[in-house]
C-alpha positions in Angstrom: -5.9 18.9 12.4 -2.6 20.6 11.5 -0.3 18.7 8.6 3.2 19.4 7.7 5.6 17.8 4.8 9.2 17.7 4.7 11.4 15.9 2.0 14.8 14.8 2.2 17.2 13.8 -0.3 21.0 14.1 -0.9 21.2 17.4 -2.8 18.8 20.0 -0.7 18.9 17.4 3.3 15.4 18.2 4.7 13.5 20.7 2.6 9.8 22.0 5.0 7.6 22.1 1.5 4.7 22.5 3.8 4.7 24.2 7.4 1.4 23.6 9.1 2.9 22.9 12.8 4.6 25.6 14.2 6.0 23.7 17.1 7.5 20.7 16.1 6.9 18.8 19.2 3.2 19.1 19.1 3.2 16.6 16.7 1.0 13.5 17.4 1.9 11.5 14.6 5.1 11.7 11.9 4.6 9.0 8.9 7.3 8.3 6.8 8.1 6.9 2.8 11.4 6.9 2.1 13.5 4.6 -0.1 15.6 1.4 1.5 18.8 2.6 2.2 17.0 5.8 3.8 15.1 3.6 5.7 18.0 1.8 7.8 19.8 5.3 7.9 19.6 5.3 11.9 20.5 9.2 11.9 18.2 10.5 9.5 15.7 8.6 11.6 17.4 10.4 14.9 17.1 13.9 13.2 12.9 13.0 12.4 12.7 12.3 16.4 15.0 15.4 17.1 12.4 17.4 15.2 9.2 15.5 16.9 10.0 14.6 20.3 6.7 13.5 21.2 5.2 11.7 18.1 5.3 8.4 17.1 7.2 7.8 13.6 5.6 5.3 11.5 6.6 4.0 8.0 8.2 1.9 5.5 10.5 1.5 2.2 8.9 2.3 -0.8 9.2 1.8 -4.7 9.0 5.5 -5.2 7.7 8.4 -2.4 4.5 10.7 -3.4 4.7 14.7 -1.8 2.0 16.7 -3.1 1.8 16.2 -7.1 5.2 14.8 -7.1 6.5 11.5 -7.4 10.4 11.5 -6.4 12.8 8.5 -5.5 15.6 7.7 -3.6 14.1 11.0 -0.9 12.2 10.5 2.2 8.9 12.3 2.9 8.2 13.2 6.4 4.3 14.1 7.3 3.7 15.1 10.6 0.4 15.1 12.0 -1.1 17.3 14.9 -4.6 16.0 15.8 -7.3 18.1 17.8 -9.6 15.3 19.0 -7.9 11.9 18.0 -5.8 9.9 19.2 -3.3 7.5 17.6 -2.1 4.5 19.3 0.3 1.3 17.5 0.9 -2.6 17.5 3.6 -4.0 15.8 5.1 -7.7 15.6 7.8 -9.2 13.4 6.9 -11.4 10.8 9.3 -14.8 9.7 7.3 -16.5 7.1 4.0 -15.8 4.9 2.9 -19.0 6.8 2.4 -16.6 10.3 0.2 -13.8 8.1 -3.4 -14.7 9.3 -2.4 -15.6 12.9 -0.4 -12.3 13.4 -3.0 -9.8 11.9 -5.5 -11.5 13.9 -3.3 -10.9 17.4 -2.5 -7.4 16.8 -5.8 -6.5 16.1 -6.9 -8.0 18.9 -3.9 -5.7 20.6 -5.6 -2.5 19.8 -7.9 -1.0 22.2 -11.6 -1.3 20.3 -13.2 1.4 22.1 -13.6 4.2 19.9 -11.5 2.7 17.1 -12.4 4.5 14.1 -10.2 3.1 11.2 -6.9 0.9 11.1 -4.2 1.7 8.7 -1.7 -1.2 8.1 2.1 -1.3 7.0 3.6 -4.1 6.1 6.7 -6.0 5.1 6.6 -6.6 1.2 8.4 -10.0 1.0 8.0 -12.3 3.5 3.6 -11.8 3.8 0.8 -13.1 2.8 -1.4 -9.6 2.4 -4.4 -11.4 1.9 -4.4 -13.8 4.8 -2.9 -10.8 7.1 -6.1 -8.8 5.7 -8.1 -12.0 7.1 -6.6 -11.7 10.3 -7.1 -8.3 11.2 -10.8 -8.6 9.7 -11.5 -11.4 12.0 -10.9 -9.4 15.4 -12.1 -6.2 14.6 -15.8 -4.8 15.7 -18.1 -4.7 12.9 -17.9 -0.4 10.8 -14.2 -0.1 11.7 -12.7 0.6 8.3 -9.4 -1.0 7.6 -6.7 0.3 4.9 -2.6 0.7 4.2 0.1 -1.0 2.0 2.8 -3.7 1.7 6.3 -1.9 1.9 8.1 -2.1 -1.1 12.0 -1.8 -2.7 12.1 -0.2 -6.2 12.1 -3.1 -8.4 14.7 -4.9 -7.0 12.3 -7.2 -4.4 15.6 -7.6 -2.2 14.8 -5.8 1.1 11.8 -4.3 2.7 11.2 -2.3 5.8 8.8 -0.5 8.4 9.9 2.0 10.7 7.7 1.7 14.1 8.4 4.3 16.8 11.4 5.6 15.0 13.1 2.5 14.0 13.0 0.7 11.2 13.5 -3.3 11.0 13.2 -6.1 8.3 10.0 -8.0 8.4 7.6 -6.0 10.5 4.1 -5.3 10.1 2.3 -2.4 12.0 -0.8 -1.5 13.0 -2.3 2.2 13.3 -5.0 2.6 15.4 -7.4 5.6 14.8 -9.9 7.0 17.4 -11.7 9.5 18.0 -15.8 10.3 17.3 -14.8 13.5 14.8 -12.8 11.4 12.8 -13.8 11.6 9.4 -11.8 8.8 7.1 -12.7 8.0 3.1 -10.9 5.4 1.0 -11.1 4.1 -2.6 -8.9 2.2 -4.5 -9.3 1.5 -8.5 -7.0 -0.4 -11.0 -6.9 0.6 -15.0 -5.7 -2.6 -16.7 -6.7 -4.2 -19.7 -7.5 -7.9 -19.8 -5.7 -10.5 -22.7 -6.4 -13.8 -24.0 -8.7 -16.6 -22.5 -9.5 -17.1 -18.5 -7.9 -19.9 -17.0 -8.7 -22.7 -14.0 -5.9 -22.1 -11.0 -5.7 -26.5 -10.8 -2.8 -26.2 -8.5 -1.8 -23.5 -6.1 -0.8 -23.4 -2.3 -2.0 -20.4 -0.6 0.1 -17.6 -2.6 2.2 -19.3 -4.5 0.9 -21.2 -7.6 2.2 -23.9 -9.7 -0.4 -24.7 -12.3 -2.9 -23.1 -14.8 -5.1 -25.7 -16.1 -2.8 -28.1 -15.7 0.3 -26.5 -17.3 3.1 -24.9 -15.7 2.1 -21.4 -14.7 5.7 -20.4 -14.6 6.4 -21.6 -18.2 3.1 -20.3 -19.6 3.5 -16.7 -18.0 7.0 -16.6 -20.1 4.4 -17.4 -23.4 2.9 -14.0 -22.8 6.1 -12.3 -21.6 8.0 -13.2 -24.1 11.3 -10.8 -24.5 10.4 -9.8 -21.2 10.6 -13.1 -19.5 14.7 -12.9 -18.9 13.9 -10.0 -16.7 11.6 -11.9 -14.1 10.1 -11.3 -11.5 10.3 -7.5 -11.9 8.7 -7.4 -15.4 5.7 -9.5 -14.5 4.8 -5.5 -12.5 4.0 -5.0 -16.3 1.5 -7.9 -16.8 -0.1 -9.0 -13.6 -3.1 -11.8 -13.3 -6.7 -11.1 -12.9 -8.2 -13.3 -10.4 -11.8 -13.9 -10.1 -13.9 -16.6 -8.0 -16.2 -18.5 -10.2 -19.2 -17.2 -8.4 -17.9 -13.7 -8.5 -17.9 -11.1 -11.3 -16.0 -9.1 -9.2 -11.6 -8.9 -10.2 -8.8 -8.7 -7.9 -5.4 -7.8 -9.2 -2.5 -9.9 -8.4 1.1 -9.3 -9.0 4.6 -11.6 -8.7 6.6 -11.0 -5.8 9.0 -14.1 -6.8 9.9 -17.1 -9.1 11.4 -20.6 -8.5 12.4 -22.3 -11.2 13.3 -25.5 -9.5 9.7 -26.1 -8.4 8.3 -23.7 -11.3 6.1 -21.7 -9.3 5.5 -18.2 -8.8 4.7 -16.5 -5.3 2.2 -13.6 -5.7 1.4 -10.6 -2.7 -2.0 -12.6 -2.2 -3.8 -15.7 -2.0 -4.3 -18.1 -5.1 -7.0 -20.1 -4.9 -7.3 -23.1 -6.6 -10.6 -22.9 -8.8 -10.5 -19.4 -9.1 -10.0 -18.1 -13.2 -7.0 -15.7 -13.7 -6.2 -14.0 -16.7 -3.5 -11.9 -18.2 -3.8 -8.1 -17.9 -1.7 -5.7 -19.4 -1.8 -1.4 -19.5 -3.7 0.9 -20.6 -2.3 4.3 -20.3 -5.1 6.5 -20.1 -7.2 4.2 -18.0 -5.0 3.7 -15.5 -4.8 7.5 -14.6 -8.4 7.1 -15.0 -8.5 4.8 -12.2 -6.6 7.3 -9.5 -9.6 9.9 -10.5 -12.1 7.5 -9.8 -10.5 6.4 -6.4 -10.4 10.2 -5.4 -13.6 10.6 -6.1 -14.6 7.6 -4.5 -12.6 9.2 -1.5 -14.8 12.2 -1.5 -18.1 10.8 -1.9 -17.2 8.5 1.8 -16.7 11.5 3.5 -19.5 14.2 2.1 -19.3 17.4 2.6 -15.9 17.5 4.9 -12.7 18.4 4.3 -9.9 16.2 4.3 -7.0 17.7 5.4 -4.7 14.7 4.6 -4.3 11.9 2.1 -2.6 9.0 2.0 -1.9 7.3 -1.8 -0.7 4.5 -2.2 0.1 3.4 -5.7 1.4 0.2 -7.2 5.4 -0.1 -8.6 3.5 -2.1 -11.2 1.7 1.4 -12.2 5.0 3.6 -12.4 7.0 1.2 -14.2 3.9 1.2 -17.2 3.2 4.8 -16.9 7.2 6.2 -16.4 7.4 9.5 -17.0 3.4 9.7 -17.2 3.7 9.0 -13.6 2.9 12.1 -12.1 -0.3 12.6 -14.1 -2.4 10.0 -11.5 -1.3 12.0 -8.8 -2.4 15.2 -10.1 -5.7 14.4 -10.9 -5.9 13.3 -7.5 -5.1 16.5 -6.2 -7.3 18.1 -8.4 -10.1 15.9 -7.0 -9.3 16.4 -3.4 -8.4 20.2 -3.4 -5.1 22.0 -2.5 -6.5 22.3 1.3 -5.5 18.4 1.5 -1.9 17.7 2.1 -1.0 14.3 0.3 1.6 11.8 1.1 2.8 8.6 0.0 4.5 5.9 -1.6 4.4 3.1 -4.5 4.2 -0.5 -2.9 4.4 -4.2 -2.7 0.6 -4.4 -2.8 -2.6 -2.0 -1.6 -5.2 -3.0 1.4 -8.8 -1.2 0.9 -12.4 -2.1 1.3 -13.8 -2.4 -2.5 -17.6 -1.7 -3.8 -18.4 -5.1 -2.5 -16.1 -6.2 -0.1 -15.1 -5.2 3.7 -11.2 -5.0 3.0 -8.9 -7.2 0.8 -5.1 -6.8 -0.2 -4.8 -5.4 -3.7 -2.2 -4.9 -6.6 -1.8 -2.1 -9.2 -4.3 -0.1 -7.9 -3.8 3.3 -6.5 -5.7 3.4 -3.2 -6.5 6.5 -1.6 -7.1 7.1 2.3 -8.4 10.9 3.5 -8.1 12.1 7.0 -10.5 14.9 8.1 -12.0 15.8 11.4 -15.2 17.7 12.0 
C-alpha cells in the first residue's frame, strides 16, 4: 500500500506534506476532510480528480481536519490511497429524514458485493440521521466477521450544513458506503471516550427514537439548562461540552450521546443516536487529562487488532465535543496517537457529528465524544 497527504487552504493552495505515489493516477482511492464551504467548492473538487483520474474521491465536511499530528480548520486534507491487493468499491443514497436511517443502511449494505468483503467504512450526513438506527441497518445485512466503522459528517459548531463527497461530488444529505476487500487486508479499530460523570442517573420516561422529551418525568430540555447554566443561551452547541451517558438497565456498559438540536416549542432535544425510553442517562462533563488518555487507549486498542503488522494508514475520527473542551490542548490526542502507531503510518482525519466503531462488547454502534481510530495495513 502506497499513501500520500496533501492539504489545502487559502494561504499555501495544495501543499504535498507526504508524497508516497509517484504517479498520481495510480491512485485507487482519494478520501477527503475538508471544511463546508470547501466541500461544495466544485473546482477544488475538479483539481482532486485532475490529480487522480482514476480513483474514486470519498469524503465529507468536518468540524476540524486531522494531517499527521496536526489538527487545522477551514483546509482540506486530501489522502490518496494506492492498494496492492484490495479493492475498493462504493454505495451511496441520499438521505430526507432520520425516519429513513435503518431502512437505508440496511439497502446499501445489501448493495455491496459480500464476497471477500473485509471491512465497511461509513460516512454520513450529520443532521438529518439517525447513526444508531443507520448502524442497525447496515449490521443487519452484512455476513457475520465483516467489521464495520466511519463517522457522521460534521460543520464546526454551527450544525447548519453537512456534506459527503461520493465519486468527486459532494451533496447535502448523503450517506456512503466503503466497501473493503481483499484477503491481505489487515484493518484495527478502537474507539475510547474520557469524560467524567455528574450528579444522579436518571429514567429516559419519554423519548421517540432520538429525540427525547422527558427525564423522569420532567422536561429534559428545561433540566439540561439546570446543569448548563450560563451556558444554556448558547444551545445546542454548548451541550458538545456536557453530553449524556446512556446506559441500558441490564447493561454496565456507557454509550456517549451528544445534542444535534433543540425545540423549544415541544421542549425536546434530538441527539446523533437512539434514546431509549428506560434506559438511565447522566450528565458528563471533561476531564482534560483523561480524555487524551482515551485517544492512547484507542491506538493501542488499534494495534493490539492487528498484531504484529504495520499499518500504513489511519483514519481518526474525533468528536467536536472533544476539541471544543480540549482547545488548544487539541493536538495532544493526536500526538499520542501517532506516537502509538509509529511515523511509518500516515494518519488522516476529521472531528465529527458522531463516531461508528465496534466496542469491547459490542459488534458496531454509533458513538459521541470518542476518538475512534481505524488502521489500514496489508500483509
Amino acid at each position: 500500500m502506497q499513501v500520500a497527504r496533501a492539504v489545502w487552504n487559502n494561504q499555501t493552495q495544495w501543499v504535498q506534506q507526504i508524497n508516497g505515489i509517484h504517479n498520481g493516477d495510480r491512485a485507487d482511492l482519494v478520501l477527503i476532510f475538508g471544511s463546508s464551504a470547501l466541500m461544495k467548492d466544485n473546482a477544488l473538487l475538479a483539481q482532486i480528480r485532475k490529480s487522480h483520474p482514476k480513483a474514486y474521491i470519498c469524503g465529507c465536511s468536518t468540524a476540524g481536519e486531522i494531517a499527521g499530528d496536526h489538527v487545522i480548520d477551514d483546509s482540506m486534507t486530501a489522502t490518496a490511497v494506492k492498494f496492492d491487493s484490495t479493492t475498493v468499491r462504493a454505495v451511496d443514497a441520499a438521505i430526507a429524514a432520520p425516519e429513513e436511517s435503518f431502512s437505508i443502511g440496511k439497502r446499501l449494505a445489501h448493495d455491496l458485493k459480500h464476497d471477500g468483503l473485509a471491512h465497511v467504512f461509513i460516512l454520513s450526513d450529520g443532521l438529518s440521521v439517525n447513526g444508531s438506527e443507520l448502524v442497525k441497518g447496515v449490521i443487519s445485512s452484512l455476513p457475520e466477521g465483516v467489521s464495520i466503522t466511519g463517522g457522521l459528517s460534521g460543520d464546526g459548531d454551527r450544525f447548519s450544513e453537512t456534506y459527503v463527497c461520493t465519486d468527486g461530488v459532494a451533496a447535502q444529505k448523503r450517506i456512503v458506503l466503503l466497501g473493503f476487500y481483499g484477503a491481505r487486508l489487515k484493518v484495527g479499530y478502537g474507539s475510547m471516550g474520557g469524560w467524567d460523570m455528574f450528579g444522579p442517573e436518571r429514567c429516559i420516561t419519554r423519548s421517540k427514537s432520538n429525540v427525547l422529551y422527558e427525564l423522569d418525568g420532567r422536561s429534559a430540555l428545561d433540566l439540561y439548562k439546570e446543569y448548563l447554566g450560563a451556558y444554556s443561551d448558547k444551545l445546542p452547541a454548548s451541550g458538545l461540552l456536557f453530553p449524556l451517558g446512556l446506559r441500558d438497565k441490564h447493561s454496565d456498559e456507557t454509550i456517549v450521546r451528544t445534542i444535534l438540536g433543540i425545540d423549544e416549542k415541544a421542549q425536546s432535544m434530538t441527539f446523533a443516536g437512539d434514546m431509549p425510553e428506560g434506559n438511565m442517562a447522566r450528565f458528563m462533563r471533561a476531564n482534560f487529562d483523561r480524555l487524551v488518555e482515551g485517544a492512547n487507549k484507542a491506538a493501542v486498542f488499534c494495534r493490539h487488532k492487528i498484531g504484529n503488522s504495520q499499518a500504513q494508514l489511519a483514519i481518526l475520527i474525533s468528536c467536536v465535543g472533544r476539541k471544543l473542551v480540549l482547545r488548544q490542548r487539541i493536538e495532544e490526542e493526536v500526538e499520542t496517537v501517532s506516537d502509538v502507531l509509529g511515523k511509518e503510518t500516515v494518519t488522516t482525519g476529521f472531528y465529527s457529528y458522531g463516531e461508528i466503531s465496534p466496542s469491547s462488547t459490542s459488534r458496531c454502534a454509533l458513538h459521541n465524544q470518542t476518538m475512534t481510530i481505524t488502521t489500514f495495513g496489508e500483509i
